[in-house]
C-alpha positions in Angstrom: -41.2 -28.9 152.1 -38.1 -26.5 152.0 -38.2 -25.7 148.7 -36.2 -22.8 149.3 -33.3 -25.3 150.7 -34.2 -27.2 147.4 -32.8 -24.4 145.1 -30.3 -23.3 147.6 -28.5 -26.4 147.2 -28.9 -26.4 144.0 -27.0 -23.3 143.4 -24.4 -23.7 145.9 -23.4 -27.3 143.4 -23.0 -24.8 140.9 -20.7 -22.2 142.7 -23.6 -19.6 143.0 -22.0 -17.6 146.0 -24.4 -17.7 149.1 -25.6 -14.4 149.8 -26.5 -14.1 146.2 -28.8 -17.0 146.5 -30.3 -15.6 149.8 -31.3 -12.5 147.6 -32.6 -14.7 144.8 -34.7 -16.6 147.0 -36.4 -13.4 149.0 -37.8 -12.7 145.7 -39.1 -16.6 144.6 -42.3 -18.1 144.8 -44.2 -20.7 144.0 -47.5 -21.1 142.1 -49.6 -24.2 142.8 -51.3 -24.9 139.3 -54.3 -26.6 138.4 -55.1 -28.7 135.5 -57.3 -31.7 134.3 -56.3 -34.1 132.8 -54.6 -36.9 135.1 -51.3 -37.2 137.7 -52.0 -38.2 141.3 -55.0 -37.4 143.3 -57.4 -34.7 142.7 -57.1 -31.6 144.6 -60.2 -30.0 143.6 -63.2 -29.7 141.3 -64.0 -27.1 138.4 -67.4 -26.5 137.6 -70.3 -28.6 138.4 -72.5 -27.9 141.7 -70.4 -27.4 144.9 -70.4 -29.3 148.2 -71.7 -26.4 151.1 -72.6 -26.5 154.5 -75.5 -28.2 154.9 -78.6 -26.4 155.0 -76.6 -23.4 153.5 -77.6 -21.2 150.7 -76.0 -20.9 147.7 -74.2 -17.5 147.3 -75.7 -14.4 145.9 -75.6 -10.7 144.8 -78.9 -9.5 145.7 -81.8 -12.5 144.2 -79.1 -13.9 141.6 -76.5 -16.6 142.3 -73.0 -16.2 142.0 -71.4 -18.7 139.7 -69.6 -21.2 141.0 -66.0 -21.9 139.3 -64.4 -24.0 141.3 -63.0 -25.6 144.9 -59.5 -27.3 146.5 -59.1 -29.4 149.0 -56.1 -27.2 151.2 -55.2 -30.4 153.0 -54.4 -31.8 149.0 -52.6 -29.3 147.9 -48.7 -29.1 148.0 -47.3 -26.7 150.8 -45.5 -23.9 149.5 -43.2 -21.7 151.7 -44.5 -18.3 152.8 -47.7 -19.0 150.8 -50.3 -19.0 154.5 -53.2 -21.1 152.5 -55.3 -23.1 155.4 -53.7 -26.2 156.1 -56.9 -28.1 156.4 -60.8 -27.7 154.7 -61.9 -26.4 151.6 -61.8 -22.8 149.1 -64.5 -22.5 146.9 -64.5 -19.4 144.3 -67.4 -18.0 142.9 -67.9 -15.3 141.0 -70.2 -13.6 138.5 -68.0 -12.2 136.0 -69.4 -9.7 133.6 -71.1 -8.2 136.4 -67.8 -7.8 138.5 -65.8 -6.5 135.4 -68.6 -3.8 135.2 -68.6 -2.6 138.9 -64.6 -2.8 139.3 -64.6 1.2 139.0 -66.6 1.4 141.7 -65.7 -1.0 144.6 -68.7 -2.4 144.4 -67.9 -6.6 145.5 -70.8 -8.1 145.5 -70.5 -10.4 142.6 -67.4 -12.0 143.9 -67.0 -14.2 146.5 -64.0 -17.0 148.2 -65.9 -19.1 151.0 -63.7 -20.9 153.7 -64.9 -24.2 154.6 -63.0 -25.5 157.9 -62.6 -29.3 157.4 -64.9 -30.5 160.2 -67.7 -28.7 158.1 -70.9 -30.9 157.5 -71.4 -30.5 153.6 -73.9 -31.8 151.2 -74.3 -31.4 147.1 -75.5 -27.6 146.7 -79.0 -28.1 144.8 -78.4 -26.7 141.0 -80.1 -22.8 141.0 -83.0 -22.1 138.7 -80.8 -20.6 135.8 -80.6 -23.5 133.4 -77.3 -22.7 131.5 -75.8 -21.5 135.0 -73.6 -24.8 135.9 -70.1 -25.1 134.0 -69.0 -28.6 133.0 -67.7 -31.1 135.9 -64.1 -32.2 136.3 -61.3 -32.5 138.5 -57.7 -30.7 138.9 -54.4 -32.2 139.7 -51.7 -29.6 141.2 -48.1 -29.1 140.0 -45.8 -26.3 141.0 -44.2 -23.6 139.0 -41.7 -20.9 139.8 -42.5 -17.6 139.9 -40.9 -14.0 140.2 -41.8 -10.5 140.7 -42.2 -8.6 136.9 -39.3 -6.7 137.4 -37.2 -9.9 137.9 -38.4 -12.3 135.4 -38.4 -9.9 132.1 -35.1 -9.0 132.8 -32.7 -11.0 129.6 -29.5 -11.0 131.0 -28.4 -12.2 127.6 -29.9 -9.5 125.6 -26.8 -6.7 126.0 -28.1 -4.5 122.8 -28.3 -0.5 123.7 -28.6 -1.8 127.5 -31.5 -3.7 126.9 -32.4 -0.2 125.5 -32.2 1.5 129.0 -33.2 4.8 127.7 -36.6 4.1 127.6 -37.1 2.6 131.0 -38.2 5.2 134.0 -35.5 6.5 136.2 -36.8 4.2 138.7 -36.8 1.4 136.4 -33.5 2.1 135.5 -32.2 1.7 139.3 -33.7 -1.3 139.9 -31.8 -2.5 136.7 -28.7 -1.5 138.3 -29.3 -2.6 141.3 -29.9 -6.2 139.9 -26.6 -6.3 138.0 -25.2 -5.5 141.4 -26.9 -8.0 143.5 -27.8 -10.9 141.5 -24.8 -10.8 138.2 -26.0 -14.7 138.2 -29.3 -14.0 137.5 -30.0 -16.2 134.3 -28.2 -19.3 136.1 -30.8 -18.7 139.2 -33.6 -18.5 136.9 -32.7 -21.5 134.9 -32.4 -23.8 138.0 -35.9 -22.4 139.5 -36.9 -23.7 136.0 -35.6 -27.0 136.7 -36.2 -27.5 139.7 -40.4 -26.1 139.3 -40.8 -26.7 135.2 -42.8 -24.2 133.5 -46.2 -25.6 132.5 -46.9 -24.8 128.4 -50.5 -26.5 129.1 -53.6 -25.1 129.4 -53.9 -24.6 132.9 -57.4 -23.8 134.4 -56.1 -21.5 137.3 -53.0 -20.8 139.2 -53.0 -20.5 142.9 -50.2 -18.7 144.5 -47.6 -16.3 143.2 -47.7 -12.8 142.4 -50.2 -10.5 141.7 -50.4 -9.4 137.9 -48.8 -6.0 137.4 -51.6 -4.5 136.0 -53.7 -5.6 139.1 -51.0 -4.1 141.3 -50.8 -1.1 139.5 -55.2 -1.0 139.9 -54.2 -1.4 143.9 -51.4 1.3 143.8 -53.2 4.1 141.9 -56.3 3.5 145.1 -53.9 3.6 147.5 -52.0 6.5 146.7 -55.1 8.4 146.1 -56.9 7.4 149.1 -53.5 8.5 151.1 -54.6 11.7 149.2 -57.6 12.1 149.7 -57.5 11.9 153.3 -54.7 14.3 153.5 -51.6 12.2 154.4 -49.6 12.9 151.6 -49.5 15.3 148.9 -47.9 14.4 145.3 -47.0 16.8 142.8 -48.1 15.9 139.6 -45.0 16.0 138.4 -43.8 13.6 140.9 -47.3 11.0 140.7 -45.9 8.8 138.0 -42.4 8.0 140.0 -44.4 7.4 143.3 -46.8 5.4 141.7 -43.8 3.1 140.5 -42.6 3.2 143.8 -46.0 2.0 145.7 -46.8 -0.5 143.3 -43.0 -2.0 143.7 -43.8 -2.2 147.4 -47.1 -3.5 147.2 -45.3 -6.4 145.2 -44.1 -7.8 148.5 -47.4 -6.9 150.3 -49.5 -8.8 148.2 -50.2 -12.1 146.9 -52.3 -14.1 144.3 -54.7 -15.9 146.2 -56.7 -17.8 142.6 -56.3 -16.5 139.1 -58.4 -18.5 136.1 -59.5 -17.6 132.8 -62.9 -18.0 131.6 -62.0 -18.8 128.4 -65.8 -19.6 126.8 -66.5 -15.6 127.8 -63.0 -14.2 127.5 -62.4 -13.0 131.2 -59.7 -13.9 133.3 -61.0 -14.1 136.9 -58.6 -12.5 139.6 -58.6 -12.8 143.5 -55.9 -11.2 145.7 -54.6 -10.8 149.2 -52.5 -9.1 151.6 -50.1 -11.6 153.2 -51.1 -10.9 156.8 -54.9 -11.3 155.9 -54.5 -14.8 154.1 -52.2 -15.9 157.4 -54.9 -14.9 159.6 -57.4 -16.4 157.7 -59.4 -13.2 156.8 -60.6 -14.5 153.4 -62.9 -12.1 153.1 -60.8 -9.3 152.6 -59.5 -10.9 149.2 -60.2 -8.5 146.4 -61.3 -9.5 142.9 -60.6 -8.0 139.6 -62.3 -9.4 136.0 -60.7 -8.8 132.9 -61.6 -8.7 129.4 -59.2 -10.5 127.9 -60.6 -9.2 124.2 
């Protein structure tokens, strides 16, 4: 679906001028989110025991199995522009997350794991593993889409004009790409409300989010490794004085370079689940160079 043509027309009904919209629209994307409940087909399956290929073993680190959390039918889910998700078969997430929150520092990803199931894949009901209290409730998820924008986009309250939003206390950076929003987009707020009705936020508990962008702390986590593995292998130097501002500046063009490929909270053990993805690697179907970060939520 041309969802961007969606919100283009929108805006040009309202007098938005075009090139404005174009900018707008670079930055927009959209989040397929899962919930129970009911509304339409199922698209997937949260906890329970997974279908896998048939005389497959279940997932491990070492001897232990890897939690399964849950699966999506690609085939069910809506198409999203730019968003290069398989068309067809089946992405199943598992991951063990205390032990991947503990080995983050370290690069260490073994406890994490997205498996690719093409849809002409021979499946059968995974047998449950011998950890009693390993397998999460059943249920299914429905799918509805949400707008979303990069961080530097959508806290920006075009309404809020006291001390500049106070301006003083952004970075210089920061402050630029302030000014260069009151430049490009002056109809911001109006962009941002019809995104909103056009994709409606969801105030529900959601049980993960496919899509979007990557959580700025996440980024961030991705920019610091790259900048010091540029470093490290002696392609650029950084003053220390300078580290902060390029640090900005890499994790504002990772933005682009990036995408969320799952992100779910585990709310019984206060973790949020995280899986990421260059753009190129999703559209050329290298799954397994997704990344995972666990967080503790408490």
């Amino acid at each position: 679906m041309d969802h961007q043509g969606q919100l283009r027309r929108a805006a040009t009904e309202v007098g938005i001028p075009d090139d404005e919209i174009g900018k707008f629209t670079a930055h927009l994307r959209l989040a397929i989110r899962l919930s129970g409940g009911s509304g339409g087909a199922p698209v997937g399956q949260f906890g329970g025991l997974p279908r896998l290929p048939v005389g497959t073993d279940w997932p491990t680190a070492g001897a232990n199995p890897l939690p399964f959390i849950f699966s999506v039918d690609c085939a069910a889910l809506p198409r999203v522009d730019g968003f290069g998700l398989p068309a067809a078969g089946s992405l199943l997430f598992f991951l063990a997350h205390q032990e991947d929150h503990l080995a983050g520092a370290t690069g260490d990803r073994r406890y994490a794991r997205v498996v690719y199931l093409p849809a002409d894949t021979d499946t059968e009901v995974a047998e449950q593993p011998h950890i009693p209290t390993f397998v999460g409730e059943q249920y299914d998820v429905f799918a509805t889409l949400v707008a979303r924008l990069p961080p530097w986009m959508a806290t920006r309250d075009d309404d809020d004009d006291e001390d500049d939003d106070d301006e003083d206390d952004l970075s210089p950076f920061q402050q630029q790409l302030t000014r260069d929003l009151e430049r490009d987009l002056p109809h911001l707020g109006e962009l941002r409300a019809l995104a909103d009705d056009l994709w409606p936020p969801d105030e529900g508990l959601a049980s993960a989010d496919i899509g979007g962008y990557v959580d700025d702390e996440v980024i961030r986590s991705i920019a610091e490794q790259t900048l010091a593995g540029r470093e490290k292998a002696g392609e650029i130097v950084v003053p220390v004085a300078q580290w902060y501002t390029q640090l900005e500046k890499e994790q504002h063009r990772l933005t682009s370079e990036w995408v969320s490929l799952a992100r779910f909270s585990l709310a019984e053990e206060f973790y949020y689940g995280s899986f990421v993805i260059r753009h190129d690697d999703l559209a050329a179907g290298r799954l397994d160079e997704a990344l995972s970060v666990t967080e503790f939520s408490e």
